[in-house]
TIZA-860836 format. One record per residue (C-alpha): residue number from 1; x, y, z. Coordinates in steps of 0.05 Angstrom, whole numbers, always signed. Layout:
% residues N
NUFI  resi    east   north      up
NUFI   NUM       X       Y       Z
...
***
This chain:
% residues 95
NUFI  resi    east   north      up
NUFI     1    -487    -366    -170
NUFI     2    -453    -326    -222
NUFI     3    -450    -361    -295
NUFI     4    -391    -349    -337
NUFI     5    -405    -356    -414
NUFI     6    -367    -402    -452
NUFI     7    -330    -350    -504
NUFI     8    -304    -313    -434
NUFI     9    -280    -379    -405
NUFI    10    -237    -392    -476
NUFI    11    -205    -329    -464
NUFI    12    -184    -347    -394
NUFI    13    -158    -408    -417
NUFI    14    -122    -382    -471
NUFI    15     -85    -330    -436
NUFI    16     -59    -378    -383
NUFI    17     -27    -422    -432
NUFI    18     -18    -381    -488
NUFI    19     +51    -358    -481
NUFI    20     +81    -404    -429
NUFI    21    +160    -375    -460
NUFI    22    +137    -303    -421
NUFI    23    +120    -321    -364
NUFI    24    +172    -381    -354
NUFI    25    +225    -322    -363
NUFI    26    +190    -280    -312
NUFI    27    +219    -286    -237
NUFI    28    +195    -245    -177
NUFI    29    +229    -245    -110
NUFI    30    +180    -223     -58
NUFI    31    +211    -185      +3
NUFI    32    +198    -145     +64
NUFI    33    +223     -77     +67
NUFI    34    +250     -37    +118
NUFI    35    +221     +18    +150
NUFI    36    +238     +86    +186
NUFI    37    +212     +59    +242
NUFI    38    +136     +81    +247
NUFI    39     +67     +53    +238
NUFI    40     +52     +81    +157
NUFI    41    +102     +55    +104
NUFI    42     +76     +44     +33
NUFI    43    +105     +28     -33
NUFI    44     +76     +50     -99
NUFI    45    +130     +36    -152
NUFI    46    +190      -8    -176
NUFI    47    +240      +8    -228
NUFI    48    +283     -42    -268
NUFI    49    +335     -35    -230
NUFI    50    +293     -63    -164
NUFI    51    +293      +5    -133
NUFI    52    +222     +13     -86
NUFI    53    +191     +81     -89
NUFI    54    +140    +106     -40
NUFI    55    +137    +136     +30
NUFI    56    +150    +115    +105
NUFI    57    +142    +152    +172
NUFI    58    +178    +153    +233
NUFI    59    +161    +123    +303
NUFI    60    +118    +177    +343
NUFI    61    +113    +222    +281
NUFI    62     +61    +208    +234
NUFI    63     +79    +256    +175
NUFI    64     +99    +217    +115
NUFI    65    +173    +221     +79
NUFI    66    +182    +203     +10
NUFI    67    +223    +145     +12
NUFI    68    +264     +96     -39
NUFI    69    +286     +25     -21
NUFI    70    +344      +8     -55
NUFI    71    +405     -37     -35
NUFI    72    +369     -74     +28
NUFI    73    +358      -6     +60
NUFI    74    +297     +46     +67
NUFI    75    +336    +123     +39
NUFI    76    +298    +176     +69
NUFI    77    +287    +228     +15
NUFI    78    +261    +285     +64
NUFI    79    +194    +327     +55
NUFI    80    +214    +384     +14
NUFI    81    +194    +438     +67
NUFI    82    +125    +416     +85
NUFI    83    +101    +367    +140
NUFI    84     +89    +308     +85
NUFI    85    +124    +284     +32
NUFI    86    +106    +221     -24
NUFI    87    +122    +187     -91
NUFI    88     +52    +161    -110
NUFI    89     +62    +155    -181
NUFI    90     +89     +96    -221
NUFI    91    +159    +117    -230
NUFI    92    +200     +81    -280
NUFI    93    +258    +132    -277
NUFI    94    +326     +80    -270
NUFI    95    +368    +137    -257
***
């Protein structure tokens, strides 16, 4: 069994109640997002605005498009010429 030290569990405890104004303030609404219709879809980022960055594929084609989810819908953002397309980077871009 793993032993946690003392100074370690302090922290824990600390940080949990520490600033209980933050994280009252903080809401998250958890929701499923559409897809293009195939078996891959993946989301990497969200912006402040709620928009869902990331990449989704189409049923019977497996290539990836870079995709944003904005407005209860999936927008298909194309592959820019090649057979795969993504936005794997935290993007943070509101425009």
């Amino acid at each position: 069994m793993r032993q946690i030290s003392i100074s370690a569990l302090a922290v824990a405890i600390y940080c949990a109640f520490a600033s209980p104004a933050v994280s009252a303030a903080a809401t998250y609404t958890v929701s499923n997002l559409p897809t293009f219709g195939g078996a891959r879809t993946q989301a990497y980022s969200i912006n402040d605005r709620g928009w869902v960055a990331g990449y989704s594929s189409y049923a019977g084609d497996g290539h990836r498009h870079a995709a944003v989810w904005f407005g209860g819908a999936a927008h298909d953002l194309g592959t820019l010429g090649g057979p795969n397309s993504s936005i794997v980077w935290p993007v943070k871009n509101n425009g």
